[in-house]
C-alpha positions in Angstrom: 50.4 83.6 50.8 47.3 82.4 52.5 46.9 80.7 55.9 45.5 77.4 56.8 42.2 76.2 56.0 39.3 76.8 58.4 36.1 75.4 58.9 33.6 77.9 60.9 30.6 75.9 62.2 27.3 77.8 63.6 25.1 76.2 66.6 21.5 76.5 67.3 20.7 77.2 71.0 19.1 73.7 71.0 22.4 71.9 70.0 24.2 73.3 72.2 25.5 70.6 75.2 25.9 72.9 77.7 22.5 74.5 78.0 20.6 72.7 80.8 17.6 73.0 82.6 16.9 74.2 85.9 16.1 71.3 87.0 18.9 69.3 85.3 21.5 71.2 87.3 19.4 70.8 90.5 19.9 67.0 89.5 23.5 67.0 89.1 23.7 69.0 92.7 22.5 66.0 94.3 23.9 63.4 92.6 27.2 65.2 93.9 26.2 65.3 97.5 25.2 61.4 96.8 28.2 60.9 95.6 30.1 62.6 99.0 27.9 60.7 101.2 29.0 57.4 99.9 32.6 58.7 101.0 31.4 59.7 104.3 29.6 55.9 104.7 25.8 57.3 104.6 24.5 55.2 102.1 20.9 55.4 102.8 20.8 59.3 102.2 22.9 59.0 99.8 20.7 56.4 97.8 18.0 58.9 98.6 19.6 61.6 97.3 20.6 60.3 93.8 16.9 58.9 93.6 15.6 62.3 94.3 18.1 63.4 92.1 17.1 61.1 89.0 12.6 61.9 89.7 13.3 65.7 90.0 14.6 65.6 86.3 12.7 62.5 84.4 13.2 64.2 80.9 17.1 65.1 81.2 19.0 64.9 77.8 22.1 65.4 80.4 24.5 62.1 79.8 26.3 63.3 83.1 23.8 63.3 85.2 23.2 59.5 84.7 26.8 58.4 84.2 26.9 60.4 87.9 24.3 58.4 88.8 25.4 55.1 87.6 28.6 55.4 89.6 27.0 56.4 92.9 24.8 53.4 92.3 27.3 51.3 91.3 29.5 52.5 94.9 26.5 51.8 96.7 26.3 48.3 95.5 23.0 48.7 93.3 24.2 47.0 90.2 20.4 47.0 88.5 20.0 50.7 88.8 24.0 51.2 88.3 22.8 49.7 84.5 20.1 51.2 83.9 21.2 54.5 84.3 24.5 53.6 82.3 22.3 52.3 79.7 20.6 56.0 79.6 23.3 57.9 79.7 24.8 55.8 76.6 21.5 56.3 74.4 22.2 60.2 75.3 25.0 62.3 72.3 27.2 64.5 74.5 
């Protein structure tokens, strides 16, 4: 008798989501310490953290890093910037 069917799919380094940059996980480093800031009520680092955050990486195909982004933006009040990096991470596959 024979078992269930199985389909065995083979990645490419380059299709594979969790291979980041350097610099991407740099990124994603400060958009979490943003993102504590805004808990601890020091929004101006914390807005200049998550801008660092977004210029140290321009080229990111990371979809977290911006929906990270859009939220501290969005906590900090920063509607505009809280789109347009939603709108970023939306044009980005996971």
């Amino acid at each position: 008798q024979s078992g269930p069917y199985v389909r065995v799919w083979q990645r490419t380094a380059q299709e594979n989501p969790l291979s980041w940059s350097s610099r991407d996980v740099f990124a994603r480093a400060l958009v979490r310490a943003a993102s504590s800031l805004v808990d601890d009520n020091q929004l101006e680092t914390a807005l200049h953290l998550v801008q660092q955050a977004l210029s140290s990486a321009p080229q990111s195909r990371d979809q977290r890093l911006f929906l990270q982004a859009a939220d501290v933006f969005r906590r900090l009040g920063l509607e505009e910037p809280a789109r347009a990096s939603a709108t970023r991470a939306a044009k980005l596959t996971p």
